[in-house]
N, C-alpha and C positions, 0 to 999 in steps of 0.2 A: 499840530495835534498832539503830537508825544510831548511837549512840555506842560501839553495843559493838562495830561491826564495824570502829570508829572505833582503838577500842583495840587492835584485831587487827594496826591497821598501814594496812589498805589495805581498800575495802568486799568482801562476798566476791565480787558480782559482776568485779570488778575483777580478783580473785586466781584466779578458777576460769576465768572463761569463758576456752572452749578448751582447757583439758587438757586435757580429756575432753571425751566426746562429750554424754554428759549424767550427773549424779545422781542415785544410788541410796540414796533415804531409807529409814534403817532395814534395811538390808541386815544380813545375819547377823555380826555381830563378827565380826574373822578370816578372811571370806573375800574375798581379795584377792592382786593380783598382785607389786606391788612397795611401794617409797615414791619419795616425790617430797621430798627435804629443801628447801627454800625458803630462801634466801637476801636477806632483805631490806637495800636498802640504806639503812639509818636515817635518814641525812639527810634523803634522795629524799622520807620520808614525811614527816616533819617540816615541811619549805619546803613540800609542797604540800597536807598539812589546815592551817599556818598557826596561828593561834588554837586554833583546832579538835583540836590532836594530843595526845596524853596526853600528860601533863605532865610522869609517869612517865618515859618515855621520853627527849622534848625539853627538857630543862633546857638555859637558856642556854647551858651549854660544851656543850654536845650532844658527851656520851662516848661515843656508839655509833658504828661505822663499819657493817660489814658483822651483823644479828642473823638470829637462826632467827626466821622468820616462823613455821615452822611442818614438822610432821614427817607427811606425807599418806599414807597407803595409797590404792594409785592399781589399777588395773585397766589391761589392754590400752586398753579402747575407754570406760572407766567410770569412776566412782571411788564408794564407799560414804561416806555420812555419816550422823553422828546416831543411831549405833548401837546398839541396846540392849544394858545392860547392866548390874551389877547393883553399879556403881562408884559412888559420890557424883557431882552436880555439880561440885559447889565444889571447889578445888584449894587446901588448906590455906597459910594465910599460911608455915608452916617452908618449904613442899616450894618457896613462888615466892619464898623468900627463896634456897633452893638455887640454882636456876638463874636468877635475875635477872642473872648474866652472859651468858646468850647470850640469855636472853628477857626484855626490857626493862619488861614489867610483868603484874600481877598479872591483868588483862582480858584481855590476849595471849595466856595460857596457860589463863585457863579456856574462853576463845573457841575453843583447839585444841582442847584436849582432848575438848570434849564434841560439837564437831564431825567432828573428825578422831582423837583418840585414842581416843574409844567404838568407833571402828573395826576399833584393831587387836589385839583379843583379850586385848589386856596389864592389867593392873592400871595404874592413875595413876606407881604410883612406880616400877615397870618401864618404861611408857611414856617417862614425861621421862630416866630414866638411858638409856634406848634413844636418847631427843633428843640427849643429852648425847656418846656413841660418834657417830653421825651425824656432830653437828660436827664431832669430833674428827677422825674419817676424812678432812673436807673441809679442806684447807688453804687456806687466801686468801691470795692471792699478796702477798706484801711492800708493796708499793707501793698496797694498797688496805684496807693499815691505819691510817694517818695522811693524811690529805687538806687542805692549811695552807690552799688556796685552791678556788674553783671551778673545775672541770675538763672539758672537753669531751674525749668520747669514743667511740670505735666501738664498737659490742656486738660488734658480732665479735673486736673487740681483746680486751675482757672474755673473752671466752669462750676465744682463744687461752692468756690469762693462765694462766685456770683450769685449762687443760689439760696447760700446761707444767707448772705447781706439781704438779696429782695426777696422776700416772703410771698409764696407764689408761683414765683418763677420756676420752672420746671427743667431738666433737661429736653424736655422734645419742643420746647420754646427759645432752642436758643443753639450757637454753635461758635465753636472757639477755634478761628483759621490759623493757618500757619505757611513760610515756604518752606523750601528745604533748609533754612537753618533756623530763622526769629517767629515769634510770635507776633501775627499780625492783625487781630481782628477779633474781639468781641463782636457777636450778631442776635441781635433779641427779638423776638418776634411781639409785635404789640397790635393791640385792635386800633380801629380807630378814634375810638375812647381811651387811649393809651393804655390799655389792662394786659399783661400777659397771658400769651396764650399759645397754644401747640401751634407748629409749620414743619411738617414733613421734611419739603423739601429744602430749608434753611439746615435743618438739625441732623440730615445726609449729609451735609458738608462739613463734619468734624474733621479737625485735623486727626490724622490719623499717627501721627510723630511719638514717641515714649515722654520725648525731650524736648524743651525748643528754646531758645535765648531770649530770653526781656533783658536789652541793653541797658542801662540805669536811667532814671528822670528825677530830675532834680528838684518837679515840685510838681502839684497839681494845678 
């Protein structure tokens, strides 16, 4: 189990605690309030599992900057996981050859899926093309595509970023994680029509840091 949450990016303890208030295992597909698209910042994970990080992902030139950690159906005060449903496991090697450009490995996305995508009513290949518009809707600001060296930052600065680039976009729709040293996680809060929108309890989870590291990325 720890290698798979290994592959996810980041452990889930790590990714959940605090969005929500708590989860709802096995909750009914479908019912839910919004999404949470997730923001990871590739590097951030890479320097801090070390040895440890899929491989997939962390190849020496480390070609990821900003990836989808992940596409959540979230709730007000909740969030559903592990949904039943009547979809496969396994997330076939075509569909993670499709989006290995925003989802950096084959573990990544069966780790959503079956935790987060059983959630949201959709079929597998509905799902990830739904990942797919998400990204697309989220613009990343210019300057946090290419990163030549290590870089110290405010999350509030991030999150101004994000907000200039998407028109809309609000601070109480959104929250910029961190741990105790790198930057780890853009979080947007979107409707089910992909639109920005306020989430309380995502936008409680700011890092609360002055400072934090974005390790460098070598490309988008």
């Amino acid at each position: 189990m720890r290698k798979v949450l290994r592959l996810a990016g980041v452990c889930a303890a790590t990714v959940l605690a605090g969005v929500a208030a708590a989860a709802q295992r096995g909750a009914p597909a479908g019912d839910f309030d919004f999404y949470v698209l997730s923001l990871s910042w590739s590097p951030s994970y890479c320097a801090a599992e070390g040895a440890e990080a899929n491989r997939q992902q962390c190849a020496a030139a480390r070609p990821y900057a900003f990836v989808v950690h992940g596409l959540w159906p979230q709730n007000e005060r909740d969030y559903p996981e592990y949904c039943g449903n009547r979809q496969p496991e396994r997330v076939p090697g075509e569909m993670v050859a499709d989006y290995r450009d925003i989802m950096p490995s084959g573990g990544l996305m069966g780790h959503q899926w079956r935790k987060h995508g059983s959630c949201s009513g959709l079929s597998q290949s509905d799902f990830f093309a739904l990942t797919r518009k998400a990204r697309e809707r989220v613009k990343v600001p210019a300057e946090f595509t290419r990163i030549e060296t290590p870089r110290m930052v405010a999350p509030q600065t991030v999150e101004e970023r994000f907000m200039s680039a998407n028109p809309g976009l609000e601070k109480s729709g959104m929250a910029v994680t961190c741990d105790r040293r790198y930057l780890r996680e853009v979080r947007i809060c979107l409707t089910k029509e992909l639109q920005f929108r306020a989430c309380a309890a995502v936008d409680g989870k700011d890092c609360r840091r002055g400072q934090v590291l974005m390790p460098p990325a070598r490309g988008g």
